[in-house]
C-alpha positions in Angstrom: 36.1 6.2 -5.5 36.5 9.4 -7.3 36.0 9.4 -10.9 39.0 9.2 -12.8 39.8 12.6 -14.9 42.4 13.4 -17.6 41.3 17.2 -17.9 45.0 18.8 -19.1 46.0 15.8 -20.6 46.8 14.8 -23.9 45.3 11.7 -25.6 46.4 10.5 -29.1 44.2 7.6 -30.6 44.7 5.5 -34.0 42.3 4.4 -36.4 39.8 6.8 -34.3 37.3 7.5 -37.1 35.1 5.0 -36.0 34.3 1.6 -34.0 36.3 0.9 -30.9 38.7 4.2 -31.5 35.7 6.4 -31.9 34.4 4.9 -28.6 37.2 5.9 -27.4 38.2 8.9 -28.2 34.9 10.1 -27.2 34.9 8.5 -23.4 38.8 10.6 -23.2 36.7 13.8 -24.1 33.5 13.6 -22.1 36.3 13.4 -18.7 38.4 16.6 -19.9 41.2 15.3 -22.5 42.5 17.1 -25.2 42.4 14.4 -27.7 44.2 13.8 -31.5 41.8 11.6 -33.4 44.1 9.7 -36.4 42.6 7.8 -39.5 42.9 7.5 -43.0 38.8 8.2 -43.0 36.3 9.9 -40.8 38.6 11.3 -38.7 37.7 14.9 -39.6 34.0 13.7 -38.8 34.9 12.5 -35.5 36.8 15.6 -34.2 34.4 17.6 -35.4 31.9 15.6 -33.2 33.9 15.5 -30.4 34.9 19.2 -30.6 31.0 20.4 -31.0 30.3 18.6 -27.6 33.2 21.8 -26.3 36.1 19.3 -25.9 39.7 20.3 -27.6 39.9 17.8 -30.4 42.2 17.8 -33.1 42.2 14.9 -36.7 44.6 13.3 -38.2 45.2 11.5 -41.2 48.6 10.3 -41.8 49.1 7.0 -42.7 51.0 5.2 -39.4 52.1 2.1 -41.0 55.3 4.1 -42.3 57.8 5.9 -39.7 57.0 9.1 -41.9 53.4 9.4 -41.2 53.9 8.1 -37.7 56.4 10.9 -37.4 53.4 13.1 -39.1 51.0 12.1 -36.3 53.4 12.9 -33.6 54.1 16.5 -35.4 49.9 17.2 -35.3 49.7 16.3 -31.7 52.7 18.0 -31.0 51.7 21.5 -32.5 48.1 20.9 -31.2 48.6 20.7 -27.2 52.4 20.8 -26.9 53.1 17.6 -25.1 51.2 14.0 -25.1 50.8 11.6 -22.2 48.7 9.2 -23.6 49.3 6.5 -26.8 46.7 4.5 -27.7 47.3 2.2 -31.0 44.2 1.5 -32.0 44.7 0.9 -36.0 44.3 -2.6 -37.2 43.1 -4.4 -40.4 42.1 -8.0 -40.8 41.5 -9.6 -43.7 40.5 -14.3 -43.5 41.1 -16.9 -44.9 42.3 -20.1 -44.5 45.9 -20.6 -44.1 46.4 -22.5 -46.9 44.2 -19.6 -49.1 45.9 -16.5 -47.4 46.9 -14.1 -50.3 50.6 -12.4 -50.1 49.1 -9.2 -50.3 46.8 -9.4 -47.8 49.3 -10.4 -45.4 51.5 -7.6 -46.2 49.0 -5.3 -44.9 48.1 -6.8 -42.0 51.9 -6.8 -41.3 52.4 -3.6 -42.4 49.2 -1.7 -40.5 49.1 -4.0 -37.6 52.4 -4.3 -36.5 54.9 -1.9 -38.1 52.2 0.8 -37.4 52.3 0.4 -33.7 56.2 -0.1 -33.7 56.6 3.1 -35.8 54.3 5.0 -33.7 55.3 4.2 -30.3 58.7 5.3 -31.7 57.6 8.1 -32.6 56.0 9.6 -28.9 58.7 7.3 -26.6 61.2 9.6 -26.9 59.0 12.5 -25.7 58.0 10.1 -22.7 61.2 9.4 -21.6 62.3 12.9 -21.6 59.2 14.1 -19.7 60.0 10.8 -17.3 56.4 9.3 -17.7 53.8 8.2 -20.6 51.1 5.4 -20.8 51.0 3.3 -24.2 48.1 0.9 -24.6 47.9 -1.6 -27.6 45.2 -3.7 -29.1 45.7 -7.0 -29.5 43.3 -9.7 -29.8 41.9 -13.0 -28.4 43.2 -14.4 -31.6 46.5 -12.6 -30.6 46.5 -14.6 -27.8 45.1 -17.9 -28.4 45.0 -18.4 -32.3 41.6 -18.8 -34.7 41.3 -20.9 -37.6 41.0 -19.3 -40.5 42.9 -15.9 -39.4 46.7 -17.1 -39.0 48.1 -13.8 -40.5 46.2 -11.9 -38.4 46.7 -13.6 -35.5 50.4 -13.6 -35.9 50.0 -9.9 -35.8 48.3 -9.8 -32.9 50.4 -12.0 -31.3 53.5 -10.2 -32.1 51.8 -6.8 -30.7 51.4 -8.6 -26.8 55.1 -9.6 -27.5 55.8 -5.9 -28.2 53.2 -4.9 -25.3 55.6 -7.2 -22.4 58.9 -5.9 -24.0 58.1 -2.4 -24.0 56.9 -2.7 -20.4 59.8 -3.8 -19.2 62.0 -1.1 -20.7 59.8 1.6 -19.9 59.6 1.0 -16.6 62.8 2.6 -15.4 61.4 6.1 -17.5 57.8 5.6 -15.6 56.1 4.4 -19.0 53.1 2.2 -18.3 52.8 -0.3 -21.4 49.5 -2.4 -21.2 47.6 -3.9 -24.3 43.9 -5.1 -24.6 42.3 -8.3 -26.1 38.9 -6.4 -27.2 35.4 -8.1 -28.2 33.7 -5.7 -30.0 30.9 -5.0 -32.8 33.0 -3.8 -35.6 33.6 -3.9 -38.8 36.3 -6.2 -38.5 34.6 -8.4 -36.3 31.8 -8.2 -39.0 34.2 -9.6 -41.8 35.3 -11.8 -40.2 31.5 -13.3 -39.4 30.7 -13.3 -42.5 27.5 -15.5 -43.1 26.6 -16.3 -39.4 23.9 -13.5 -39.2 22.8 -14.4 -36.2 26.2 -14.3 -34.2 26.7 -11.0 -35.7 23.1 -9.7 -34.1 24.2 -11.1 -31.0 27.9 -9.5 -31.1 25.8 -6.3 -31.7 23.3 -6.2 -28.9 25.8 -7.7 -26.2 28.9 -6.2 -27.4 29.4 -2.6 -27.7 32.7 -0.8 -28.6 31.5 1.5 -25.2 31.9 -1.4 -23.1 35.6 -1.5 -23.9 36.7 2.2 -23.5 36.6 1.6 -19.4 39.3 -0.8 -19.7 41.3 1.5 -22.3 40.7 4.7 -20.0 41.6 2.8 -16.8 45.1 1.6 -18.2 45.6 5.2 -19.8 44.7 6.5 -15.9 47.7 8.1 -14.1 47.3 6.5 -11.1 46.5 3.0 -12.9 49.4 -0.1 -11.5 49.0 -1.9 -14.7 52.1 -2.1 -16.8 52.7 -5.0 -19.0 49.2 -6.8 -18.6 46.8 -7.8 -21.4 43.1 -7.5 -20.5 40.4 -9.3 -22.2 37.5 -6.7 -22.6 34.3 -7.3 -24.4 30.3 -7.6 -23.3 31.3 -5.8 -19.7 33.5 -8.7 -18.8 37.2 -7.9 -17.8 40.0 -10.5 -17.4 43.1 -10.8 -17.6 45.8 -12.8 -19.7 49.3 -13.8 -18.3 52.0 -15.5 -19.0 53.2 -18.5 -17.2 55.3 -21.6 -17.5 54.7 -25.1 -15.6 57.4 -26.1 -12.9 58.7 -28.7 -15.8 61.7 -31.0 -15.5 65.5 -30.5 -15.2 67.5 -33.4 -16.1 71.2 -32.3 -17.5 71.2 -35.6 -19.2 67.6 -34.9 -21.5 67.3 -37.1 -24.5 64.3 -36.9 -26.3 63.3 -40.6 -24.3 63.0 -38.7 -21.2 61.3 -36.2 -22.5 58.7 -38.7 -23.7 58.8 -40.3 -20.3 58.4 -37.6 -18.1 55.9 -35.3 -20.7 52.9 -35.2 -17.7 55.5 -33.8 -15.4 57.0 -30.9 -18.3 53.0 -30.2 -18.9 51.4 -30.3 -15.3 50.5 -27.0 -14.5 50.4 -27.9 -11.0 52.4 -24.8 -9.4 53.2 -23.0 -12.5 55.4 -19.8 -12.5 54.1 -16.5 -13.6 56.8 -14.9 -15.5 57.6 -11.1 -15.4 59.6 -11.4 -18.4 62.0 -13.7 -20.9 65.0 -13.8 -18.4 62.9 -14.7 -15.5 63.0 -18.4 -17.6 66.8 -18.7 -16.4 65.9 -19.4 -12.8 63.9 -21.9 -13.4 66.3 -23.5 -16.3 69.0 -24.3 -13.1 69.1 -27.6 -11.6 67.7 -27.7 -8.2 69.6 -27.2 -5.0 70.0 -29.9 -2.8 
């Protein structure tokens, strides 16, 4: 297989000062992509890294979570390398608790940085994708995203409602020849250190076996031209990839449900037994009909 190149193309990368963006940014360089490194902090650090190493790097720092810094970001890439062809959100914050403990504020932020800064950017570059009739967005969700962790119910409602974002997005952009995956990442971080607060010796373990370089393939392979993937989440972390989907068991259809049948037939409606992988939330309707004798 030959080794997959972006040299010409145009990679933009949030919250790319360090951890998991860094990584990133810096595996889009080493194979020939001009690359726009946004963050609050340390993104002039990292481009100047990148850019000593003789790749065309550019920083940002405009604050995504608002449509006018996303607007700002799309602006610097813009006047940088003229067009873009790959999104990556990166950007996120976590901040946990218990539920019952969560502070307002802190769940304003994670709402406001996590997912009204990947909706206002991908506004901002989609219309420049679907004038140029092709573009490849890839999001960061979580495992929490996906599956829910105590103490992190804010944040994994944020996660959650980027995969949402991820399958919708997908869908629309398909007809423009706009690729929209996401990743669940596991990752040494800084988040990931918050959030292990106390369990020292997790967190040496998430450092040795879990490298933010061991997630960039995955990113880089979805952000690849000639990559299928569109509307997928994969679970990256540790050199392990898999992937998430969506499905729904075969169920019951009885036009005359009351709540007693539903009791009385609940291991049918949750055998998984032949279950139905959904492309998207219409796809539900087929399977809603009675069956055909």
């Amino acid at each position: 297989m030959s080794k997959l190149r972006f040299d010409g193309k145009t990679v933009v990368v949030t919250g790319a000062g360090r951890g998991l963006g860094h990584a990133h940014t810096v595996m889009f360089a080493a194979r020939g992509a001009n690359v726009v490194v946004n963050d609050l902090a340390g993104a002039d650090q990292a481009a100047e890294g990148i850019s000593a190493t003789g790749a065309q790097a550019v920083a940002d720092g405009h604050d995504i979570s608002t449509p006018e810094g996303a607007a700002g970001l799309a602006r610097t890439a813009f006047d940088a390398f003229g067009s873009v062809d790959v999104l990556v959100n990166n950007a996120g914050v976590g901040r946990f608790a218990p539920f019952a403990e969560e502070k307002q504020a802190d769940f304003d932020l994670i709402m406001k940085v996590n997912v009204a800064g990947i909706y206002h950017v991908t506004r901002a570059f989609w219309p420049h994708f679907v004038a140029r009739g092709q573009g490849r967005v890839v999001n960061t969700t979580s495992p929490a995203g996906m599956l829910g962790n105590a103490g992190q119910a804010a944040y994994s409602m944020s996660k959650g409602a980027i995969y949402a974002l991820t399958r919708s997005l997908a869908v629309e952009g398909a007809e423009h020849n706009i690729s929209v995956s996401a990743i669940a990442p596991g990752a040494f971080t800084d988040m990931a250190a918050q959030s292990l607060t106390g369990h020292d010796a997790t967190l040496a373990r998430l450092r040795e076996e879990m490298p933010s370089e061991l997630v960039s393939p995955v990113v880089l392979y979805l952000a690849h031209e000639t990559s299928p993937a569109s509307g997928i989440t994969l679970d990256a972390g540790g050199g392990r990839v898999g992937a998430f989907f969506t499905g729904s068991t075969l169920g019951i259809v009885d036009r005359a449900l009351t709540p007693e049948v539903v009791a009385a037939r609940w291991d049918e409606i949750i055998d998984r037994t032949g279950y139905e992988v959904l492309p998207d939330g219409n796809s539900l309707i087929a399977l809603r009909r009675p069956a055909k004798d």
